[in-house]
C-alpha positions in Angstrom: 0.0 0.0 0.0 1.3 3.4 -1.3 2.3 6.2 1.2 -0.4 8.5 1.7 -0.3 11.8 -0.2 0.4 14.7 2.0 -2.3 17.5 2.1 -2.5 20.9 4.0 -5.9 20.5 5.8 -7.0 23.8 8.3 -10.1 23.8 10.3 -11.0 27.0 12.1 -11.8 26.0 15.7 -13.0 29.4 16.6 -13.4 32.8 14.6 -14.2 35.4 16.9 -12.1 37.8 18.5 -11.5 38.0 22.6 -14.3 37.7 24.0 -16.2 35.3 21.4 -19.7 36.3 20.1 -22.3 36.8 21.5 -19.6 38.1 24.3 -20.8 37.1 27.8 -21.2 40.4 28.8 -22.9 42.7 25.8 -25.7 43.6 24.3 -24.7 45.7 21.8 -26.7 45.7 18.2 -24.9 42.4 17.3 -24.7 40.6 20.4 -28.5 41.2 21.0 -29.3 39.4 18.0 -26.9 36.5 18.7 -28.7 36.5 22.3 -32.2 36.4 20.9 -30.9 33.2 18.6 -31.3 35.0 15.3 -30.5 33.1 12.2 -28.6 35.7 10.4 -25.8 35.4 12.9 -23.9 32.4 14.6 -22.1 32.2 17.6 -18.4 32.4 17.6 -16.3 30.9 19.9 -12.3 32.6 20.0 -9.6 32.0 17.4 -7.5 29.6 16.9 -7.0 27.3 14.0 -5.8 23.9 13.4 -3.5 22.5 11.1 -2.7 18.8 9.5 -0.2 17.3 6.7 -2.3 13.7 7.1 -5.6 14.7 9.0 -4.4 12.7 12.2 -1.9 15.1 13.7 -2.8 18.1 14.2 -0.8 21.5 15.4 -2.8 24.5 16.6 -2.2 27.6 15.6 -3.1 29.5 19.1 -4.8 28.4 22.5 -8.1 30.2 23.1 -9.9 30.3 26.1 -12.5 28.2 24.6 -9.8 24.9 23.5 -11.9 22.6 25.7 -15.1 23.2 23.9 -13.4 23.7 20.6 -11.9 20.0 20.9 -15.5 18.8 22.0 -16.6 20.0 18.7 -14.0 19.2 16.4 -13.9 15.1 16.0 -10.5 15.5 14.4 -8.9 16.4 17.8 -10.8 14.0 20.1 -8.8 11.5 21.9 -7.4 8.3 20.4 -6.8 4.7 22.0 -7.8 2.9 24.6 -6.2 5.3 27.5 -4.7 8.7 26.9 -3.9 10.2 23.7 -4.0 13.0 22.1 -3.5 13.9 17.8 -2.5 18.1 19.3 1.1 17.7 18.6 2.0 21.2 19.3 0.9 24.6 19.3 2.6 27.7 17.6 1.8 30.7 19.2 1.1 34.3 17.5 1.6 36.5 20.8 1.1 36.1 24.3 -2.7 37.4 24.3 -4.8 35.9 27.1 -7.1 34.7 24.0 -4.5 33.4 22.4 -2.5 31.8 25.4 -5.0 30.7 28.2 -6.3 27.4 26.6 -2.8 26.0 27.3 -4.3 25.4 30.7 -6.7 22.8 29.0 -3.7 20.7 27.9 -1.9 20.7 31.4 -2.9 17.1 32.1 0.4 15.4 30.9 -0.1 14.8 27.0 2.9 15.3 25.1 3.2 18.2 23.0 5.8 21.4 21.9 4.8 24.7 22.3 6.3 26.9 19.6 7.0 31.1 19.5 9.2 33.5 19.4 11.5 33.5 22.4 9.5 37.3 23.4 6.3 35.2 23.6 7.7 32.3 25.1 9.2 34.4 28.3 5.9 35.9 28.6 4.2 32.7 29.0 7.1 31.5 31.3 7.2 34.4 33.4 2.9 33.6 34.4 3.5 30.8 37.0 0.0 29.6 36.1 1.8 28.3 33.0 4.5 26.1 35.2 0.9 23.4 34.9 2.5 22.5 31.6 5.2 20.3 32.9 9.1 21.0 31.0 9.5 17.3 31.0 6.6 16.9 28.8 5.7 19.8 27.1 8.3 21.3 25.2 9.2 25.1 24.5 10.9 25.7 21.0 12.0 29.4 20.3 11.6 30.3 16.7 13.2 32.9 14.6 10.8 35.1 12.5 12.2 34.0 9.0 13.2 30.9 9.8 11.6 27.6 8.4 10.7 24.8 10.8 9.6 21.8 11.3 6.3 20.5 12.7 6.8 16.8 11.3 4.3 15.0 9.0 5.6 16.8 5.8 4.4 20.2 7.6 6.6 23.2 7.9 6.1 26.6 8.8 7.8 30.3 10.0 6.4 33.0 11.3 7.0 36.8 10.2 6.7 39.7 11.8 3.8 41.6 11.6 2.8 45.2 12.9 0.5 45.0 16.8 1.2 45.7 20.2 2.4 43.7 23.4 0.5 41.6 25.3 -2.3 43.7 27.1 -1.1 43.2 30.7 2.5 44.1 29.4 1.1 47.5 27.9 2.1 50.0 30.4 0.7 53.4 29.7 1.8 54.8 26.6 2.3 51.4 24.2 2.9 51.9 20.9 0.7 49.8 18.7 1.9 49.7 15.6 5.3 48.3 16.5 7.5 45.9 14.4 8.2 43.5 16.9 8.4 39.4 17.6 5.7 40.3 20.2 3.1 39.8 17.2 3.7 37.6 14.3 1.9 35.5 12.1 2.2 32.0 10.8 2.8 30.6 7.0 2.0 26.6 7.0 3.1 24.8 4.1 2.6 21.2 3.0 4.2 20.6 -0.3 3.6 23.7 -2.6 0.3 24.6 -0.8 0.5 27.6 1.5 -2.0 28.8 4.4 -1.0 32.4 6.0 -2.4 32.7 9.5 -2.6 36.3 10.8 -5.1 36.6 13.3 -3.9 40.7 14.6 -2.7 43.3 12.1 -2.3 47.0 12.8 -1.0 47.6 9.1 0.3 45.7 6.3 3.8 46.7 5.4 5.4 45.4 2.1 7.0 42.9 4.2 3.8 41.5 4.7 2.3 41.9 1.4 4.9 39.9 -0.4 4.2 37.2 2.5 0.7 36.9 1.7 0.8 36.9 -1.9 2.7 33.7 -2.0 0.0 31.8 -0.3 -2.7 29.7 -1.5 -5.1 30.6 1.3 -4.9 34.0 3.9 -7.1 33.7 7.2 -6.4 38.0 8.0 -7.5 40.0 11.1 -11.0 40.9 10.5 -11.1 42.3 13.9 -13.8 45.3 13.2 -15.2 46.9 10.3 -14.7 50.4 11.3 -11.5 52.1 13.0 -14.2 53.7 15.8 -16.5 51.0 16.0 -16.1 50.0 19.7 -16.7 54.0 20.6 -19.5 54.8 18.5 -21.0 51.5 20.1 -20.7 52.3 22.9 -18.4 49.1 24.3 -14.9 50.6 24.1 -13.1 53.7 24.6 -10.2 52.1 22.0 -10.1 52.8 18.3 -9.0 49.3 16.6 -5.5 50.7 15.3 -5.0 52.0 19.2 -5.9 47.9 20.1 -3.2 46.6 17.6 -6.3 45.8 15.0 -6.5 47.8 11.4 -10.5 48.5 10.3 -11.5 46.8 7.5 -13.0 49.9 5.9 -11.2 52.7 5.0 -9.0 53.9 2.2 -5.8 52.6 4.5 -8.2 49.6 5.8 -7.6 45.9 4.9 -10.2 45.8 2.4 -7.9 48.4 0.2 -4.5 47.5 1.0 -5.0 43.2 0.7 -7.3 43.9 -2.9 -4.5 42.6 -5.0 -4.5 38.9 -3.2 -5.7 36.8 -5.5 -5.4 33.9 -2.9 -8.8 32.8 -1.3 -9.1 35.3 1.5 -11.1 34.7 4.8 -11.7 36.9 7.9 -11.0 35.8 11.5 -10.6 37.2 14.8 -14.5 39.6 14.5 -15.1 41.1 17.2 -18.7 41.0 18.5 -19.3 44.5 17.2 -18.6 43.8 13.6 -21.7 44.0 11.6 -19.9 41.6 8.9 -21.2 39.3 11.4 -24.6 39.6 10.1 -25.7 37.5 7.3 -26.8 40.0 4.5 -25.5 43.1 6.6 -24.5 45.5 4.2 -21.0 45.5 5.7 -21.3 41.8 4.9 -22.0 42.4 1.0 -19.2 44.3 0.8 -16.7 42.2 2.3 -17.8 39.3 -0.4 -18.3 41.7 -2.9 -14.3 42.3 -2.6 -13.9 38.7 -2.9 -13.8 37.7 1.0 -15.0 35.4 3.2 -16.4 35.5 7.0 -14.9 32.7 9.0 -17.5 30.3 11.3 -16.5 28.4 13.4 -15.8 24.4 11.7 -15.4 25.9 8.5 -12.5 23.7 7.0 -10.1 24.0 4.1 -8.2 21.6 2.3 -5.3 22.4 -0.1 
């Protein structure tokens, strides 16, 4: 029997940004909807997405609060054998977020797996003694270079590059800048073969850097955090404009919809915050995000390459 063909396989575990949607604590015009179980909208749980060369290991590409549920929900992830065992072989993390970090805890129970970063993430997670639950002698931390290929095993490599955002927020301080250049905030490109899937789940801007990046992939999953630079004021949930959060608007002449119009790779939104109206099934925010040729991430939404 032939060795089976290797083929990059993604499945978005959860799409919304901190907080999920409906978010536990808001009823802004969204959420309400979301509360009140209409069908335009779905409920969101935080994101992360997970990766496979052979569809039975499986790396995550961040740790959201919600890991517990999103495993529950994803068959692909459940337990194997007659005891313990688990197909998570690792996790590459994009920052040191709480929303991308805090589902680590879920996976403290001795399974096996390496936890990947840049080294600035991975002291951040090291210096929270919470994170000690992840025992050294089983679950190992591997630094990465932005820039520099590695390994995930099964015919899966990837690197992460460095992409415009902000610290951690409980490493802010008072004056952060947001729109740093720093291995605080990266994103991921996963390639199996010639097939390539960019990860980039917070963007303040898109430098050239970052524009070449993406136009070598097959498939970009891009911050779709909210539509509008002032949507969490004019809301009324947020004293934050999204650039001042680490988080371009969509909309806008400098927004994501403008300076990513040139991809011609299949383009999807993830991390929406519960604010976004592109949450809304025939919103006319949501028109004209597939208008341009993009898609709104749910969660279980898979994609094979």
């Amino acid at each position: 029997m032939g060795r089976k063909v290797a083929r990059l396989a993604a499945i978005v575990l959860g799409a919304a940004a901190g907080g999920g949607f409906p978010q536990w604590n808001c009823r802004c015009a969204v959420c309400r909807l979301a509360w009140a179980g209409d069908k335009r909208v779905k409920p969101r749980t935080q994101a992360s997405l997970a990766v496979s060369a052979d569809g039975e290991r499986w790396i995550l590409l961040n740790a959201a609060p919600d890991l517990r549920a999103q495993i529950h929900a994803n068959q692909s992830l459940h337990p194997r054998g007659e005891g313990r065992g688990s197909p998570i072989a690792g996790v590459v993390l994009t920052g040191a977020e709480i929303d991308q970090t805090a589902g680590l805890l879920s996976l403290r129970e001795r399974a096996p797996f390496a936890l990947y970063g840049t080294a600035a993430t991975l002291a951040a997670v090291a210096d929270n003694p919470m994170f000690s639950a992840l025992a050294a002698d089983v679950v190992a931390r591997r630094a990465v270079v932005p820039g520099e290929r590695f390994d995930l095993g099964g015919d899966m490599t990837a690197a992460l590059f460095i992409v415009p955002g902000k610290v951690p927020l409980y490493l802010e301080g008072d004056d952060p800048d947001t729109a740093t250049e720093t291995s605080a905030n990266v994103g991921v490109e996963i390639c199996v073969g010639t097939a390539r899937l960019a990860y980039v789940p917070g963007a303040a801007a898109v430098t050239p850097a970052v524009q070449d990046r993406l136009a070598r992939a097959d498939v970009v999953m891009f911050d779709g955090t909210l539509f509008s630079d002032d949507e969490m004021i004019a809301t009324g949930t947020g004293l934050k404009t999204g650039r001042r959060m680490g988080h371009m608007p969509l909309d806008g002449p400098d927004g994501s919809l403008a300076a990513l119009s040139g991809l011609r790779a299949r383009r999807i939104f993830v991390h929406i915050n519960n604010t976004n109206p592109i949450l809304i099934d025939g919103s006319p925010e949501r028109e004209r995000v597939v208008a341009a040729g993009w898609e709104v991430a749910e969660d279980g939404l898979e994609v094979v390459l």
